[in-house]
Every structure is written in structure tokens, then in C-alpha cells.
GUKENU-264653 format. One record per residue (C-alpha): residue in three letters; x, y negated, z negated. Coordinates in steps of 0.5 Angstrom, whole numbers, plus 2048, in hexadecimal, padded with zeros to 3 digits. Layout:
BEGIN
+---------+-----+-----+-----+
| residuo |   u |   v |   w |
+---------+-----+-----+-----+
|     ALA |   X |   Y |   Z |
...
+---------+-----+-----+-----+
% end
This chain:
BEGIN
+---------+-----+-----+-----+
| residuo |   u |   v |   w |
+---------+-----+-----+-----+
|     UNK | 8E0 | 730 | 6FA |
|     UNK | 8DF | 728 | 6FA |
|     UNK | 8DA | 726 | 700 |
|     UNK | 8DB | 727 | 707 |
|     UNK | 8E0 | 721 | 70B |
|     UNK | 8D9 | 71F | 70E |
|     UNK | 8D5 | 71E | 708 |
|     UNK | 8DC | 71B | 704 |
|     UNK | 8DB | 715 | 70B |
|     UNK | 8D3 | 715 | 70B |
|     UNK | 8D4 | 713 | 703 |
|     UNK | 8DA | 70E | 705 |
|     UNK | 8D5 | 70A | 70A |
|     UNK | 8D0 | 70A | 708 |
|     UNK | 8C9 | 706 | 709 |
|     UNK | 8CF | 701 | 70C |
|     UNK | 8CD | 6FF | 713 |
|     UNK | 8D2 | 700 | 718 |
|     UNK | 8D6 | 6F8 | 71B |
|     UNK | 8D5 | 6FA | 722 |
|     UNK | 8D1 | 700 | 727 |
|     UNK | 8D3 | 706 | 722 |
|     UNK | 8D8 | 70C | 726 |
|     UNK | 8D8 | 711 | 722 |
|     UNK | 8E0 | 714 | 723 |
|     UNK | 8DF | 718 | 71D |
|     UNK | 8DD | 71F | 71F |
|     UNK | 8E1 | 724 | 723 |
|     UNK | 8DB | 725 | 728 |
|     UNK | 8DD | 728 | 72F |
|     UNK | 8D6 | 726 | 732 |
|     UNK | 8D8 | 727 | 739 |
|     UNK | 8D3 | 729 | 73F |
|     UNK | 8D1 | 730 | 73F |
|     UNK | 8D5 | 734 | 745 |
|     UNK | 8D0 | 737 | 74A |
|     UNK | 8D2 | 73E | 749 |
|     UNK | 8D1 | 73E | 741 |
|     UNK | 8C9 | 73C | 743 |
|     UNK | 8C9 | 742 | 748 |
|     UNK | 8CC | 747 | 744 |
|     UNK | 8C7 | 744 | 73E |
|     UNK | 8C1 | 745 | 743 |
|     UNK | 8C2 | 74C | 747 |
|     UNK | 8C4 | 74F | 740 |
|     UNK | 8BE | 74C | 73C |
|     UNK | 8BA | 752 | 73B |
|     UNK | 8BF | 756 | 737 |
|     UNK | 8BD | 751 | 731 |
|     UNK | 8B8 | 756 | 730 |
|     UNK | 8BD | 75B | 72E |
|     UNK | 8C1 | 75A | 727 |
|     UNK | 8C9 | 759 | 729 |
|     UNK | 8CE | 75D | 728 |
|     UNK | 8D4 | 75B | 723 |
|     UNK | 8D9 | 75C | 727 |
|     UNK | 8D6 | 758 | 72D |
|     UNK | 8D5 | 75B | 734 |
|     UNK | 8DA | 75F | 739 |
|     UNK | 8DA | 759 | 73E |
|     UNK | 8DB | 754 | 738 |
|     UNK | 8E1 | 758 | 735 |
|     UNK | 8E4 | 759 | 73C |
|     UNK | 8E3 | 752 | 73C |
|     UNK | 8E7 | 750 | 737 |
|     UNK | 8EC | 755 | 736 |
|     UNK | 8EF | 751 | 73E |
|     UNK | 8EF | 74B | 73D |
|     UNK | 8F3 | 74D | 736 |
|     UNK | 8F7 | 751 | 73A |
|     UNK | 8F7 | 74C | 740 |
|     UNK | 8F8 | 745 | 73C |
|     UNK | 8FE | 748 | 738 |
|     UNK | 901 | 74D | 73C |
|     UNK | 900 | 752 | 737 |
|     UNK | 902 | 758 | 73C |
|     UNK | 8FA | 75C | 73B |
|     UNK | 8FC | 75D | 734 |
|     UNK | 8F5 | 75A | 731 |
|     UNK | 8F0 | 761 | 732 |
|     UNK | 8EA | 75F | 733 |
|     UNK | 8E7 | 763 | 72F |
|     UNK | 8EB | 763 | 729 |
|     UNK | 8EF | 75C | 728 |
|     UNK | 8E9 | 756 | 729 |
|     UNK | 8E2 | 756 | 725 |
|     UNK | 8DD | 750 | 729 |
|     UNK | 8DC | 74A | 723 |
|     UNK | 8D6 | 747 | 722 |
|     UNK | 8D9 | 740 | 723 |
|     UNK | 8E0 | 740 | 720 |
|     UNK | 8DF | 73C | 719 |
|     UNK | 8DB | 743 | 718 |
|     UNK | 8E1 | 748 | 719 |
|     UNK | 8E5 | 743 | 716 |
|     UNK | 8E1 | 743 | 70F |
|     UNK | 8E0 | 74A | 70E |
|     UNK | 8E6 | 74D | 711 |
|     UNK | 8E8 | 74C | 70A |
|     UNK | 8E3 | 751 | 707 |
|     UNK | 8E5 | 758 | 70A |
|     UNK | 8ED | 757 | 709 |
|     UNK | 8ED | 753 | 701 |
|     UNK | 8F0 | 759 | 6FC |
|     UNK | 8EF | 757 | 6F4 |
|     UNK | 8F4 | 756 | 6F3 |
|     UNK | 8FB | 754 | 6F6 |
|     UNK | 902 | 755 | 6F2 |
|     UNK | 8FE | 756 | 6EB |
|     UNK | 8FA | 750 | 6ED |
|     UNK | 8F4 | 74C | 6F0 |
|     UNK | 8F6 | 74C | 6F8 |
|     UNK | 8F8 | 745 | 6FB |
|     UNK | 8F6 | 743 | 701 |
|     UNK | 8FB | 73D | 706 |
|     UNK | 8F8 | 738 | 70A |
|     UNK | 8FB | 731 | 70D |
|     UNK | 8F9 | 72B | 708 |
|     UNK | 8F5 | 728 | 70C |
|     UNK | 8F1 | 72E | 70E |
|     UNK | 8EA | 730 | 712 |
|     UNK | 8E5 | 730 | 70D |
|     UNK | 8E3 | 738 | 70D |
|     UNK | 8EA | 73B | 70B |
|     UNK | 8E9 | 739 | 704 |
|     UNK | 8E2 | 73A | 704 |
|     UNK | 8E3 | 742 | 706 |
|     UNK | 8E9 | 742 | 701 |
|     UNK | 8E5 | 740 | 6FC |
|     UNK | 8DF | 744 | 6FE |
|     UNK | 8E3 | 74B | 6FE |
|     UNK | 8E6 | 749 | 6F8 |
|     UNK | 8EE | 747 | 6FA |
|     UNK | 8F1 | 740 | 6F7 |
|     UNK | 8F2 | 73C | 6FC |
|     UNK | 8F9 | 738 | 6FD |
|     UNK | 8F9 | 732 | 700 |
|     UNK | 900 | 731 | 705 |
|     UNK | 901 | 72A | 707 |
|     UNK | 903 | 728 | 70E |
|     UNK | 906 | 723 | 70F |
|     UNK | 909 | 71E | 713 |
|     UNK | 910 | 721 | 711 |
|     UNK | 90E | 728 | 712 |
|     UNK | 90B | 727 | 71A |
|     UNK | 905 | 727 | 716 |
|     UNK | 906 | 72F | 715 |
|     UNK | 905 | 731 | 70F |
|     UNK | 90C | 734 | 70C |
|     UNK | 909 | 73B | 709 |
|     UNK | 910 | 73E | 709 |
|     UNK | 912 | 738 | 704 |
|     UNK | 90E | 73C | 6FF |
|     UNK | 90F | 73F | 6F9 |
|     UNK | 910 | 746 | 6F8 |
|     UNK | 90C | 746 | 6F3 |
|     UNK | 907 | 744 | 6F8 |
|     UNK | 908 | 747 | 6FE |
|     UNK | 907 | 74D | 6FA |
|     UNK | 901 | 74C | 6F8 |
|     UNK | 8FF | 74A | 6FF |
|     UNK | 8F9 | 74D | 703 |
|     UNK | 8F8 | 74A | 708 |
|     UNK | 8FA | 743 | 70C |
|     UNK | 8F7 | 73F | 711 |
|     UNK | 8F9 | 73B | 716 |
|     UNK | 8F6 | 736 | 71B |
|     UNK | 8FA | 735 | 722 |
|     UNK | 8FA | 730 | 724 |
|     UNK | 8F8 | 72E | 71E |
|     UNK | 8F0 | 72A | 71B |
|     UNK | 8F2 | 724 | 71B |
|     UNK | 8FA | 722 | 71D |
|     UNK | 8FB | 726 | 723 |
|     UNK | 901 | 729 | 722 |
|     UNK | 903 | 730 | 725 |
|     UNK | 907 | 736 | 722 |
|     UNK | 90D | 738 | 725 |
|     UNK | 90F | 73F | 726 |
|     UNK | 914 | 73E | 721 |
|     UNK | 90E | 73B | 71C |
|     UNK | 90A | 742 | 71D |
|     UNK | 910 | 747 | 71E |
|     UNK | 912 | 745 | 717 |
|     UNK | 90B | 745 | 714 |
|     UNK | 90A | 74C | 716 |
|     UNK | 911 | 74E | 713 |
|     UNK | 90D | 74B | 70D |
|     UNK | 907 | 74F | 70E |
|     UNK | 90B | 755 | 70F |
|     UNK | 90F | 754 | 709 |
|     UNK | 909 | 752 | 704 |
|     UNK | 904 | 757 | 709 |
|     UNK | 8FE | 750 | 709 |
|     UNK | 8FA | 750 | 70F |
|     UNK | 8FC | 749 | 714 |
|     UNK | 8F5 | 747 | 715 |
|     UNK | 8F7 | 742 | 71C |
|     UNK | 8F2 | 73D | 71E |
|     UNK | 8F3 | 73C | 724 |
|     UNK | 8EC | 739 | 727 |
|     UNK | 8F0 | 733 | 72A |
|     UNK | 8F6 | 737 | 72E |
|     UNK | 8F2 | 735 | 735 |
|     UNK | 8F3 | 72E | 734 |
|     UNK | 8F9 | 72B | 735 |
|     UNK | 8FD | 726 | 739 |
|     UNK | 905 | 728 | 73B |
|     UNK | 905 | 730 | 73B |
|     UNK | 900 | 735 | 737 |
|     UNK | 902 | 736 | 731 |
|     UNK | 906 | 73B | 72D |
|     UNK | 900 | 741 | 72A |
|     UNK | 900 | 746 | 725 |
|     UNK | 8FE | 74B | 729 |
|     UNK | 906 | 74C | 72E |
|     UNK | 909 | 74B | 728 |
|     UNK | 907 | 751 | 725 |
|     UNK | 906 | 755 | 72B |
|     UNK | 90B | 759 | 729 |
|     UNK | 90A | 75C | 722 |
|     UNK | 903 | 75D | 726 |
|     UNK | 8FF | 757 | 722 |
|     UNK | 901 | 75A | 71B |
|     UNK | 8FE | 755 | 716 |
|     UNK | 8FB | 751 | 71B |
|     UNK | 8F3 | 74F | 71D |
|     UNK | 8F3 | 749 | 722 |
|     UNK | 8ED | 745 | 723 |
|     UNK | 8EB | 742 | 729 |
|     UNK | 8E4 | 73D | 72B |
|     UNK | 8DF | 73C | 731 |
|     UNK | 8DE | 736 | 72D |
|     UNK | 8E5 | 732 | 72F |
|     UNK | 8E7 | 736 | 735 |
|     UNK | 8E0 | 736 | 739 |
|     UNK | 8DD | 72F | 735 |
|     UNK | 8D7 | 733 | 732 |
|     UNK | 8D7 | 732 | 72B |
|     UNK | 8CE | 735 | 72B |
|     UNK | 8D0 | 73B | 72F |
|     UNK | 8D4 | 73D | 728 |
|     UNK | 8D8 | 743 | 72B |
|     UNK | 8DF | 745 | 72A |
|     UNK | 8E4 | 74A | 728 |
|     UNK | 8E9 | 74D | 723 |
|     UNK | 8EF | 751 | 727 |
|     UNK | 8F5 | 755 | 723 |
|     UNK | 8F7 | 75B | 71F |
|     UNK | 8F2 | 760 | 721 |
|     UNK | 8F2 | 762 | 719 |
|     UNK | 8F0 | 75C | 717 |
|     UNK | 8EB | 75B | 71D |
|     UNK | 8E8 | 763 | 71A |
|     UNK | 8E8 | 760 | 714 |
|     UNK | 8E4 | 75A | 716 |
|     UNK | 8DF | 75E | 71A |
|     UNK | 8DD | 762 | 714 |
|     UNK | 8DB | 75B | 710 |
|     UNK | 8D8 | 758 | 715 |
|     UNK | 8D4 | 75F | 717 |
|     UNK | 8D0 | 75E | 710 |
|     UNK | 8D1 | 757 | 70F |
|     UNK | 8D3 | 752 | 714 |
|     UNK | 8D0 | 74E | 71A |
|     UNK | 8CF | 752 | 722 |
|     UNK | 8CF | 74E | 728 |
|     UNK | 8C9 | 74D | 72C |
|     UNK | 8CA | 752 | 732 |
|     UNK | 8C8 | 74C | 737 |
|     UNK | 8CD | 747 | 733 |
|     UNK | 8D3 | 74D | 734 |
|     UNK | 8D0 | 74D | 73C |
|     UNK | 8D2 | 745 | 73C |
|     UNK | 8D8 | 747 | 738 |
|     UNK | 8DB | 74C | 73D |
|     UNK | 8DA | 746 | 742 |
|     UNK | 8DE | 741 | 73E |
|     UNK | 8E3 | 746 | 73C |
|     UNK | 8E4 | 748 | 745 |
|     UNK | 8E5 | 741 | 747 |
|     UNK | 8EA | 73C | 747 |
|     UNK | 8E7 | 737 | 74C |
|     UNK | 8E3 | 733 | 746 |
|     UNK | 8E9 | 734 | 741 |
|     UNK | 8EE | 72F | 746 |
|     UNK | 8E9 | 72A | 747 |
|     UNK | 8E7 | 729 | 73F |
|     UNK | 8EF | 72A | 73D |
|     UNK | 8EF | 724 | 743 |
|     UNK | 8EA | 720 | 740 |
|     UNK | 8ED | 720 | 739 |
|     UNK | 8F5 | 71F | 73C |
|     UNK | 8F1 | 718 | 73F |
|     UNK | 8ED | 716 | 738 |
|     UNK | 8F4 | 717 | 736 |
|     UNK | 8F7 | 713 | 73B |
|     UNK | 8F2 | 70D | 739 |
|     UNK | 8F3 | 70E | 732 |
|     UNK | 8FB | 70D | 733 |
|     UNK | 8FA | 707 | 737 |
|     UNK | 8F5 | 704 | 733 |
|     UNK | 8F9 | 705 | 72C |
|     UNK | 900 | 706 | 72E |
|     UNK | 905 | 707 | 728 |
|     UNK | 8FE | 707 | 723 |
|     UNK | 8FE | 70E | 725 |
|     UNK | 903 | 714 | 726 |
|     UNK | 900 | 719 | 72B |
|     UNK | 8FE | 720 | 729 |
|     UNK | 900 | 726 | 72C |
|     UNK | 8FA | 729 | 72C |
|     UNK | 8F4 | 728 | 72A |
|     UNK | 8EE | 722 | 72C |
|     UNK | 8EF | 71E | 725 |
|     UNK | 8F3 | 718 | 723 |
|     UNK | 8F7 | 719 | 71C |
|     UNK | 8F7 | 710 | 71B |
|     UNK | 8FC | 70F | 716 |
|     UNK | 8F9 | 708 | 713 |
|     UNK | 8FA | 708 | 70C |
|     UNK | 8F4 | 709 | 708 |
|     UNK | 8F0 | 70E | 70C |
|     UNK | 8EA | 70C | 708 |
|     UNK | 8EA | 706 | 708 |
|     UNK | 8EC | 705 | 710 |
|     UNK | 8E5 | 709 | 711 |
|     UNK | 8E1 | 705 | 70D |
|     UNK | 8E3 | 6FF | 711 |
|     UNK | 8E4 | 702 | 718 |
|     UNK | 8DB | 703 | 717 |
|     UNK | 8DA | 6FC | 714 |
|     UNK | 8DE | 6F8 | 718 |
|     UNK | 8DF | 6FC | 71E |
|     UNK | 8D8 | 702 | 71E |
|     UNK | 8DE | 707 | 71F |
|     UNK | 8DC | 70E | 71B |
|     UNK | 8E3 | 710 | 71A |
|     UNK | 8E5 | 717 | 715 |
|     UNK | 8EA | 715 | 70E |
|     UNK | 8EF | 71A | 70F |
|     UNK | 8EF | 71A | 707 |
|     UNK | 8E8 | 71F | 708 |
|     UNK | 8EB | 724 | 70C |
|     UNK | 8F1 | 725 | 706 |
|     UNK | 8F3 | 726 | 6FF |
|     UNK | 8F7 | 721 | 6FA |
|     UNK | 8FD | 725 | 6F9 |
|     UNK | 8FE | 722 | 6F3 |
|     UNK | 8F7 | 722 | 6EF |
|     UNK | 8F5 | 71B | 6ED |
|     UNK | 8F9 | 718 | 6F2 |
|     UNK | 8F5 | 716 | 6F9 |
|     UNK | 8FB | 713 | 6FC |
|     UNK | 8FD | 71A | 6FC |
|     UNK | 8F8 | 71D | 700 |
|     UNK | 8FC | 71E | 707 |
|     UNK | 8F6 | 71B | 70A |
|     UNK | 8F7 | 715 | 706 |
|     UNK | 8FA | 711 | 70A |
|     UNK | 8F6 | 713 | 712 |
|     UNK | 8EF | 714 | 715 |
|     UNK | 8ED | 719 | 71B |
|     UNK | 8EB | 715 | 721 |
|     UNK | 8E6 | 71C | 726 |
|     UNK | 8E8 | 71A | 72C |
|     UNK | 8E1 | 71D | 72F |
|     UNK | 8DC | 719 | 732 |
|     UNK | 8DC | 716 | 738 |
|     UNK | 8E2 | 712 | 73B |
|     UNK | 8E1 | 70A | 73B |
|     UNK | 8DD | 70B | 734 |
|     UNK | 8E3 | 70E | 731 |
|     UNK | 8E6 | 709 | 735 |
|     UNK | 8E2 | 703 | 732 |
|     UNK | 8E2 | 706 | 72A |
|     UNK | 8EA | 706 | 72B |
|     UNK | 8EB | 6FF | 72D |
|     UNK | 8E7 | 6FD | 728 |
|     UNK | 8EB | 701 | 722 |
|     UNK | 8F1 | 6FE | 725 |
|     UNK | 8EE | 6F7 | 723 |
|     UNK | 8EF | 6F9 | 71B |
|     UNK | 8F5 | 6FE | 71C |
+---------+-----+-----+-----+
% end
């Protein structure tokens, strides 16, 4: 793999001194006030950091979980506790080793495939690589509602498919797949039998309506082919308590419990006692989803027609011609740390940087406190 986006950014910048008073808006950091309750729930279970934790977390964490999954998508008691949803010790963990369990050899007579959106978090082609599949880059673009179209896939390909990652709403541009989206997807994952491994860290960041998620969609085949991957980090603001969870086909789930039991992270007892918390309350969860419907606000009225609001989701996805080049300005005149959205992707067409499908954008986090993203925005809008 070439270096990561943000070692790329630190490469481009440099010793270069910033224009103005650095903001960083670069790194999707959610560092907000840590709710109360998480504190108690740390301190009254301190003492059990004494005792080795168990893969498959606590009763009360399970239980826990399993609610708010069967509560926040209307899934009718389907997610059992004790068979559908293993604890994560933060979720780029899960989403890096689910891979490792479930990879066959081989997949129609050759090396398995493993899809992923082009531009992608940065791990989805770090555990392909690491468990020995090729990844394939599948662009998202404007055209497609920045989806990627796995169904416009050869057969060749889609044979040889073992998996495919989905972020929704998606790391960087926002978007958010449809019923539709995810009905025919799994269609497909029956058909060539890969795995849907659906991101969906951002599902309790949204602006006019929830948005629509893997787990309704396939309720009814009882989650076949499905792990679903949830974070306290972006639902709850608390990125450091690394805690989240993956949910779906309790066979898949199995499978992963036995990797992890000999090879994987547990969760610390007193963090699954926060974790529990997180899950049970909703209260902070409205109040962090105001707080980004009023960042984003800002950014509508300061930018304007510059930006197209995303559905989901605290980035930017600026459209501003030549990422990198914007980025290294932005710092220099501006002192406004932005992310050049062509270190998140791939050139589709090798050679050819103009085809990295992140070419032409760069992502702006949304995270830090009002007026200073207030301030870094109206300084970008100066050279936009």
C-alpha cells in the first residue's frame, strides 16, 4: 500500500509555515464532552480491570447493544443478544480483521476479490491485502450519487467476489444508500455468495430523516451475508473509548467469535460498562446530531452554492479542481489544514492522476467547535 492520506498531507505541507492561525479541519476527530454517565460507569466498574475480559463482552453490554440495534432499526427482537453482534474494540479493528476468518483461497478458480467505494477508508484495502484477496477499487462518483455501481460489475468479477465494503453515509461525500441500493446489492451477494461488510459508523449522523441501513433490508433472509458495523466513536462523540460492535448473520458472527477467541482484541470490562451506557441513551445522541445540523447550517450560509450538503455524515466533499493543489494553498494563504480527497482513492486509470475520483475535491471535518470552523470557512471561502 502507498502511504496513509495522512502521512501523503504531512509530505505535501511540509516545513511550510501556515498564512494565518492554523485550524486544523483535516482529521474526522468527534472530540466532544464526555457525558457524565460514561465517567460513572467507568468508575463504578474500575475494579474489574483486574480480570481478563471476555470476547463476547458482558450480559448487560450484550443486552445493551442488542436494543438499541433492534430499537434504532425497527428490527422486531430479531438481533439475539447472544448470537447476532460480538463487542469491537473500536470499529477500524472489526472492519480490518472481519476479513481474516471468512476469505476462501480461492474464489471461482482464482484469487478472491474483495470491492470497496473508490475513494474508501483507508483499512478496507489494508485487511484485503492483509488476508491475501485483491482489492478493486469501484469508483463513486458524482454520476452515481457517489455509490459505488457493484452491480455494473463483470461476471468475471463478481464471480470471484468475497466480500464488499460499504460505507453509509459514506467517508468522505455523504451519501446514503437506498433501499433499492442495498436490495439489489444483497441480490448480488446471494447470487455470487460474498459477504456485505456495510459501514455504517455514521448512521446516527444525519440531517432530514435516518437514514436507510443494511440491517431492515435484510431482516427478512435473517441477516444472510450481512456484518453491520456500528461506533461509539461517531454516534456518542468518543473516539478514545475505542468501542463498537459488529451485528449480523449469527453464522458469520460464530465465525468471527472463534478468530478473535485466539487472535483478536477484547474490550476492557469497564469500557463495555460505558459502552453499555452509550448504547441505553439517546439524550446525548439528539444533542450531538443538533450540534452538526447547526455546523452545517454555518457552512451553507458561509459557502453556499461552493458546497452540496451531504446526507449524512460531518465532511465537506469541496469540489475545487485540483485537491492537492487547493490544500497547499488553503495552508499557506489561509492556515486551514484541509484533506486532498485524492489520498482517500485510487487512479482508476493508472498514470493518470486526473482519474483518482478524488481528484478534483478535498474533505473538510466538520468537528471542532462552531465559530472556529466558522472562522476556517470563511477564510476558505476568500480562495474558492
Amino acid at each position: 500500500m502507498p502511504p496513509g492520506p495522512f502521512a501523503r498531507l504531512a509530505a505535501l505541507l511540509g516545513e511550510v509555515r501556515p498564512g494565518k492561525d492554523p485550524i486544523s479541519l483535516a482529521v474526522g476527530d468527534p472530540s466532544g464532552t464526555v457525558p457524565d454517565f460514561v465517567k460513572q460507569a467507568l468508575a463504578s466498574s474500575a475494579a474489574s480491570f483486574g480480570n481478563y475480559p471476555a470476547i463476547i463482552g458482558t450480559q448487560d453490554w450484550r443486552e445493551a447493544a442488542a436494543a438499541w440495534l433492534n430499537r434504532r432499526f425497527a428490527l422486531n427482537g430479531a438481533i439475539d443478544a447472544g448470537k447476532n453482534l460480538l463487542p469491537l474494540a473500536g470499529t477500524r479493528e472489526g472492519l480490518f480483521s472481519a476479513l481474516f476468518p471468512l476469505m476462501p483461497e480461492t474464489k471461482a478458480g482464482a484469487r478472491p476479490i474483495v470491492a470497496m467505494p473508490n475513494p474508501f477508508y483507508q483499512c478496507y484495502a489494508a485487511a484485503a491485502l492483509g488476508s491475501g484477496a485483491e482489492p478493486l477499487y469501484v469508483p463513486s462518483l458524482k454520476e452515481n450519487g457517489f455509490l459505488p455501481d457493484f452491480a455494473g460489475l463483470s461476471e468475471a468479477l463478481l464471480r470471484r467476489l468475497a466480500a464488499v465494503y460499504v460505507c453509509s453515509p459514506s467517508n468522505p461525500e455523504g451519501a446514503v444508500a437506498s433501499q433499492a441500493y442495498w436490495h439489489k446489492l444483497f441480490q448480488l451477494a446471494d447470487q455470487y455468495d460474498f459477504v456485505v461488510l456495510a459501514d455504517e459508523c455514521y448512521a446516527d449522523i444525519w440531517f432530514d430523516a435516518p437514514p436507510t441501513c443494511s440491517l431492515p433490508a435484510r431482516l427478512d433472509q435473517g441477516f444472510s451475508h450481512l456484518l453491520s458495523f456500528h461506533s461509539l466513536s461517531k454516534r456518542s462523540g468518543l473516539p478514545g473509548l475505542r468501542s463498537g460492535m459488529v451485528a449480523g448473520d449469527a453464522a458469520l458472527i460464530e465465525k468471527f467469535r472463534a478468530f478473535r477467541n485466539v487472535a483478536g482484541p477484547t474490550v476492557p470490562t469497564p469500557l463495555l460498562a460505558a459502552s453499555a451506557a452509550a448504547w441505553r441513551d439517546e439524550d446525548h445522541v439528539i444533542a450531538g446530531r443538533a450540534a452538526y445540523a447547526e455546523k452545517m447550517a454555518a457552512a451553507q450560509a458561509i459557502l453556499g452554492t461552493r458546497m452540496t450538503r451531504p446526507n449524512g455524515g460531518f465532511f465537506l466533499w469541496l469540489e475545487v479542481g485540483k485537491g492537492e493543489e487547493f490544500a497547499r494553498r488553503a495552508w499557506t494563504e489561509q492556515g486551514v489544514r484541509l484533506l486532498p480527497g485524492a489520498y482517500m482513492g485510487r487512479e482508476i486509470v493508472p498514470g493518470k492522476t486526473q482519474s483518482n475520483p478524488g481528484f478534483s475535491y478535498v474533505r473538510v471535518a466538520l468537528v471542532n467547535d462552531l465559530s472556529t470552523i466558522m472562522t476556517a470557512l470563511e477564510r476558505l471561502r476568500e480562495i474558492l
